[in-house]
GULORO-40913 format. One line per 10 residues: for each residue x, y, z of C-alpha. Coordinates in pm, whole numbers, plus 32768, in hexadecimal, padded with zeros to 4 digits. Example, Ala and Ser with C-alpha at 12.3 -4.5 7.8 and 13.67 -1.06 7.14 Angstrom:
84CE/7E3E/830C | 8557/7F96/82CA $
***
This chain:
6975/1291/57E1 | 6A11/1244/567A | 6958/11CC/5558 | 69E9/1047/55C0 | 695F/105D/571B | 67F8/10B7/568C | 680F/0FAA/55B2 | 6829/1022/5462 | 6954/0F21/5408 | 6812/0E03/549A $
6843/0D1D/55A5 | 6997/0C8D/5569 | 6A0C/0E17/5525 | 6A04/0E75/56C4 | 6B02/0EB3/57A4 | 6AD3/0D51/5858 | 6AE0/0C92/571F | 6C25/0D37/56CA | 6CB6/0CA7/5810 | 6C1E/0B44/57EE $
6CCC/0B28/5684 | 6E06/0BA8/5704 | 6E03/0AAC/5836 | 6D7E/09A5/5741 | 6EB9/0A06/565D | 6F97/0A00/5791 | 6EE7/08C9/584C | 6E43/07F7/5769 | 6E50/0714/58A2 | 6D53/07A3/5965 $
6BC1/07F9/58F5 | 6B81/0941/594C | 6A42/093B/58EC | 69B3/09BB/5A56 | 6A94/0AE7/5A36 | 697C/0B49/5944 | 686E/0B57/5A42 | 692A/0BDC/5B35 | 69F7/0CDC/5A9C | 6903/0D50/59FD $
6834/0D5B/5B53 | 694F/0E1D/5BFF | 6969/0F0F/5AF8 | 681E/0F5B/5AF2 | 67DE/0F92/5C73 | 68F5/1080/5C28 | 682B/1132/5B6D | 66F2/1134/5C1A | 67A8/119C/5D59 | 6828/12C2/5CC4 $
66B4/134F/5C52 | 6611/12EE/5D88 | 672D/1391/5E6C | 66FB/14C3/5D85 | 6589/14DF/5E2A | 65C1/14B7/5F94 | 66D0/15DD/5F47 | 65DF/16AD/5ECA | 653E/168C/6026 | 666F/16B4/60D8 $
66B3/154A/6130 | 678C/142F/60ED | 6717/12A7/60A4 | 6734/124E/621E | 668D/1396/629A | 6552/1366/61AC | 654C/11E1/6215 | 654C/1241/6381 | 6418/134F/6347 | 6366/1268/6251 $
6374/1146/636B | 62EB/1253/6470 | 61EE/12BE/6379 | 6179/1149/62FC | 6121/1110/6488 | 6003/11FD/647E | 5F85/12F2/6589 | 602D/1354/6642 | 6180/12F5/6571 | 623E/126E/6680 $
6332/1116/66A7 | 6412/10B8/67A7 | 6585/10ED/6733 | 6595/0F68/6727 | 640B/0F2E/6643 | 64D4/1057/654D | 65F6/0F6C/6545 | 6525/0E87/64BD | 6468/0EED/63D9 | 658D/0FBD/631F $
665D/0EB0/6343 | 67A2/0F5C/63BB | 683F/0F22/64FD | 67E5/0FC2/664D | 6934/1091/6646 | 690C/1100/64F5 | 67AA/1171/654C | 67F3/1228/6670 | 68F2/12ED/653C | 67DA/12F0/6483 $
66E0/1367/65C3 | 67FA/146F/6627 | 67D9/1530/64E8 | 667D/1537/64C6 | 666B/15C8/6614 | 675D/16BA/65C8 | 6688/170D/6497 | 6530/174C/653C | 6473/1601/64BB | 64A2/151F/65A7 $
6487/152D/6720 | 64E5/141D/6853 | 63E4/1410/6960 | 639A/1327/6AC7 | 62A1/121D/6A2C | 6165/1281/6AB2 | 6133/11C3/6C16 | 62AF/114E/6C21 | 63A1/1261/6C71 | 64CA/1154/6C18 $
6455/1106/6AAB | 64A7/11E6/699F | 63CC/1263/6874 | 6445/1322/66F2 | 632C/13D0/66B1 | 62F4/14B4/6569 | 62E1/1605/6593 | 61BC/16F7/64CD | 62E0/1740/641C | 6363/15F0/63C0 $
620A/158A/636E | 61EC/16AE/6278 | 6332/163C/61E2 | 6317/14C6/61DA | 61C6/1502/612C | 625B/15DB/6026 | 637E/1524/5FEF | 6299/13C9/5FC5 | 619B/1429/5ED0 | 62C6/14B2/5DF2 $
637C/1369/5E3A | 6252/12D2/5DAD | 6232/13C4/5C68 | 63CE/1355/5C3C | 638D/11C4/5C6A | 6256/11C8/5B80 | 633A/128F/5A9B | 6457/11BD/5A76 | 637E/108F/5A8C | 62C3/10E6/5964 $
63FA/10FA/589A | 636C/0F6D/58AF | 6251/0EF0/57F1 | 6119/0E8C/58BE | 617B/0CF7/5836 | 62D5/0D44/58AB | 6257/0DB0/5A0E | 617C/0CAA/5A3C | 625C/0BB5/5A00 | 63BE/0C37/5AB9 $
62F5/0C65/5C09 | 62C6/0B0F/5C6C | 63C6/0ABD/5BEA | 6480/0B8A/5CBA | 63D8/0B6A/5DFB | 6419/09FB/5DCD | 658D/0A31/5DB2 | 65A5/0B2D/5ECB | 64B1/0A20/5FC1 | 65E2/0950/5F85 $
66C3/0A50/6060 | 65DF/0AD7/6132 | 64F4/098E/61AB | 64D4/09A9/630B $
***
């Protein structure tokens, strides 16, 4: 990161505000005022992807892999969903899951079972193994994400989470 992305040159001295002047220069038609928020938004999920892919790696998973063994963990004993309840609650499609399902098998953490009493309903289950590694890989997850969040002053914290789970209820209400 250079010394303008860490903010040395202050606010107006970032990467974003270089692009609104230049499309305030080029458009002085149009506000661009939100590009602010949201540039600076998309830059830094960027960034926080990066260090939290980084972890699962460590563990030997990708982003989807980890979401699919953190969903099977988060259901409790005996860490089991049908393939549709894990589409859910990762979000993802039912095809990309079954990628996602596929791999994991493959791997040794995940296995697909008869649900117990019907022989036509399918069950993901964690493996000892997957459990081993899904716990791992969580608590560092959680080390990294109370890491980069305290690059954030407790005020700061406070204050950007409801505002952000107020924006996000706007997409995801329902």
């Amino acid at each position: 990161m250079s010394d303008v992305d860490r903010g040395e040159a202050g606010e107006a001295g970032d990467r974003v505000a270089r692009i609104q002047a230049e499309w305030r220069r080029e458009r002085p038609d149009l506000d661009v005022a939100p590009q602010g928020v949201i540039g600076r938004l998309h830059r830094l999920a960027a960034h926080l992807t990066a260090e939290l892919v980084a972890v699962y790696e460590r563990h030997g998973l990708g982003e989807g892999e980890f979401d699919v063994l953190a969903a099977l963990r988060r259901a409790g004993a005996p860490y089991e969903r049908a393939p549709v309840d894990l589409a859910r609650h990762t979000m993802v499609t039912t095809g990309a899951m079954t990628k996602r399902v596929d791999r994991l098998v493959a791997a040794g953490l995940v296995e697909r079972r008869a649900a117990d009493g019907d022989g036509r309903r399918r069950i993901v289950a964690l493996t000892p193994a997957g459990l081993e590694v899904i716990d791992a890989a969580f608590a560092e997850h959680m080390r990294n994400e109370r890491r980069l969040v305290e690059q954030l002053s407790a005020a700061d914290r406070a204050a950007l989470e409801p505002i952000l789970t107020r924006w996000l209820r706007v997409y995801e209400a329902g």
